[in-house]
C-alpha positions, 0 to 999 in steps of 0.5 A, a space after each residue: 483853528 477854527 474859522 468862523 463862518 459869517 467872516 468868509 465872504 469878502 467885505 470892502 469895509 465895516 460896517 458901520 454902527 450907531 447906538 443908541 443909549 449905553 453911556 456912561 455907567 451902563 453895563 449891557 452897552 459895552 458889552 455889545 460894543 466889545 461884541 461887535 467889534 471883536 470878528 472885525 465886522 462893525 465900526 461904532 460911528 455914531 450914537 445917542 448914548 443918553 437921554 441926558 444930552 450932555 451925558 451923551 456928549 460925554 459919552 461920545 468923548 470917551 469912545 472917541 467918537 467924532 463930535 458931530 456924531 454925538 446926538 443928543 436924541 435917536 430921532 436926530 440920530 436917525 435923520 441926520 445918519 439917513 441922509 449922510 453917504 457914509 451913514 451907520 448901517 444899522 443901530 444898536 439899541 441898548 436902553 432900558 426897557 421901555 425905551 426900545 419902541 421909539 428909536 426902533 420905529 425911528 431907525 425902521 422909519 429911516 431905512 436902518 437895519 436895527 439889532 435891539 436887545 431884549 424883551 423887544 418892549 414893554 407892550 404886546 401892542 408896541 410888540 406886534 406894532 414893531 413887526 409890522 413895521 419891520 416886515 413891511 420895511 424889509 430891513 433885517 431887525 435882530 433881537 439879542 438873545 445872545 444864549 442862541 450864539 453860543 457853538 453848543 446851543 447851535 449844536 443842541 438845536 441841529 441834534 433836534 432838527 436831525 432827529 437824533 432825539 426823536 420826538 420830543 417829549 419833556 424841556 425843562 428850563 431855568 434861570 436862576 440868580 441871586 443878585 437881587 435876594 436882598 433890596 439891591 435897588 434901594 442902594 443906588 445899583 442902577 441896573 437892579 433900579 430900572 430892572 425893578 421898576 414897572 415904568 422902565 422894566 414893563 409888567 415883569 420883574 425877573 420873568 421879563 429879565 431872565 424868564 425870556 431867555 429861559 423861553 427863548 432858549 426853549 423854543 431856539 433849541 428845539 425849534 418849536 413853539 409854546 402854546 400854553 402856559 401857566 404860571 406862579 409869579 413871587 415877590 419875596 423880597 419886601 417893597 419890591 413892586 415887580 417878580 422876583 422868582 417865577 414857576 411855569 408849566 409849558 405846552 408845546 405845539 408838537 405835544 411836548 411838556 415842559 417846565 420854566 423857572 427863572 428866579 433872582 433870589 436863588 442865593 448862592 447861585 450867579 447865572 445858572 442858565 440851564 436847559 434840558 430836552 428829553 426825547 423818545 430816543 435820547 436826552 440832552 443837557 446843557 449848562 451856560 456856567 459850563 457853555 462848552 460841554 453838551 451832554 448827549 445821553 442816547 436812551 440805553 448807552 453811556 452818555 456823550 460829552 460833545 465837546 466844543 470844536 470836539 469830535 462829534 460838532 457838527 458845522 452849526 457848531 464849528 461856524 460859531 466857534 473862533 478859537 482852538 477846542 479846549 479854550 472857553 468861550 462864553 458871553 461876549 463870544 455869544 453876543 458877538 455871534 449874532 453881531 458877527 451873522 447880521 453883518 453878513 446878512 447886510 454884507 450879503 445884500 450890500 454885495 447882492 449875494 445868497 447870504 450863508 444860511 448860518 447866519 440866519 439862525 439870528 434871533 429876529 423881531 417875530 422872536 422878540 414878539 413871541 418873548 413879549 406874549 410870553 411874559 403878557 401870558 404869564 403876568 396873565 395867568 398868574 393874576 389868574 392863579 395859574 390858569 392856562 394862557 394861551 400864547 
């Protein structure tokens, strides 16, 4: 078996964690409580699970949390935790959209790390605002792009990085799903109701949902960043006030071509989460409904199935698997990667050590910047009918 790892150096405790939204009836709240829980790094202790106080106090009960750790806003969260000696560590933020801003200036305000799921706002200004908070603070702030979790991701990005494609030349990226081909929002789905509303989502339905993974990816993988874009946002379905499918075309700052597209009407699809890059000396494919299987294709020779934990992983790859090959890991293994890499960044300055360089592959707050302009410029561009946006 493979061990992880972020989980080889010594720890005298868990960390301890606060969350801030993810109460009863969400989804994406559980999700990282699991994550966080499961390389036996974090301790959720505190929360302000709702904007409903009461609902928030619920919430608590049911996570056993201790009463007194129960807020009922993030600013009293960040006050009182601040000033407790066994005060949260650091602060998931798992709220909707437009309610990312606040509590991750309050928690930075405080001297909280923060781990804030994406897109990092609803503004470009929020956005850039946020960074300078947070560089200036010198607290680690992490954005959960979960897809730069997974081992062959990590995999995928070493091959580029080592040259073994060449130059880069063609990425093409896309995320496609159906949940929302019909008018979902309308029969009382509460994630499909924020996603669909311009003052919780922001100015982007599915580009802002979806696409940024798609670009977050994109950029992870081959380590280089979009320049220009242009884009073709669609509302197919009726009534429906933000995206619900989007094409893009991409240029790369080293020269390479790209195309983006992420749609939520693409029926009979679930979570086709797909990249590939093409480069001057070979190719590689990778599919997130089938995440432990990299296609390696050299330029001239058969093609190469890296396989998790399998012949030809390198340590980028073993570092962020947990069990034997031939056992899948997926989504919440993802998630739980990034969890597992910011414990070791706050254990590494906790204990006032170099931390292990794996774990800073973390998605960070300037990464959550660059998915806010993406989804700023391709709004942009498609109100201009496609012009090319600078990013």
């Amino acid at each position: 078996m493979t061990i992880n790892a972020s989980n080889d150096s010594a720890v005298s405790r868990r960390l301890r964690l606060g969350m801030v939204g993810g109460g009863r009836g969400a989804f994406i709240g559980a999700v990282h409580r699991i994550a966080a829980r499961l390389d036996d790094r974090w301790e959720l202790v505190a929360g302000a699970l709702s904007s409903d106080p009461e609902r928030s106090h619920l919430s608590g009960q049911d996570l056993l949390l201790s009463p007194d750790r129960v807020y009922a806003n993030f600013d009293e969260m960040a006050k009182r935790e601040s000033s407790r000696e066994d005060g949260i560590d650091a602060v998931a933020i798992v709220t909707p959209n437009h309610a990312h801003a606040a509590p991750a200036r309050a928690f930075l305000k405080a001297g909280i790390h923060v781990i804030c799921d994406k897109p990092l706002t609803t503004t470009l200004r929020q956005a850039e605002q946020l960074a300078r908070l947070a560089r200036d603070s010198g607290l680690i702030f992490a954005v959960t792009h979960n897809y730069t979790g997974y081992p062959l991701v990590r995999q995928a990005r070493a091959l580029v990085q080592a040259g073994d494609l060449g130059a880069i030349r063609v990425v093409q990226v896309e995320y496609a799903q159906d949940w929302l081909a019909t008018p979902t929002e309308d029969s009382g789905n509460k994630q499909a109701e924020w996603r669909t509303d311009p003052a919780r989502s922001g100015p982007a339905g599915a580009v802002g949902d979806i696409g940024t993974h798609a670009f977050n990816l994109a950029e992870f993988i081959t380590n280089d960043e979009v320049l220009e874009l242009s884009a073709d946002l669609q509302t197919f379905v009726a009534g429906r006030r933000l995206d619900d499918n989007a094409h893009m075309m991409l240029r790369f700052a080293s020269g390479a071509k790209g195309m983006l597209w992420c749609s939520q009407v693409a029926s009979g699809l679930e979570n086709g989460l797909r990249i590939r890059v093409f480069g001057e000396k070979a190719g590689l494919e990778w599919h997130q409904e089938n995440p432990n299987i990299l296609i390696f294709s050299p330029l001239g020779e058969p093609q190469r199935l890296i396989r998790r934990n399998g012949p030809g992983t390198g340590e980028a790859s073993r570092a962020a698997s947990r069990i034997p090959a031939g056992h899948p890991e997926g989504y919440l293994e993802g998630f739980a990667q990034l969890y597992s890499d910011v414990a070791e960044q706050i254990s590494s300055r906790l204990e006032k050590r170099t931390p292990n360089p794996l774990s800073l592959e973390v998605p960070t707050v300037e990464e959550g910047v660059r998915g806010v302009r993406f989804i700023d410029a391709a709004v942009r561009s498609s109100r201009r009918r496609g012009a090319w946006i600078s990013l």
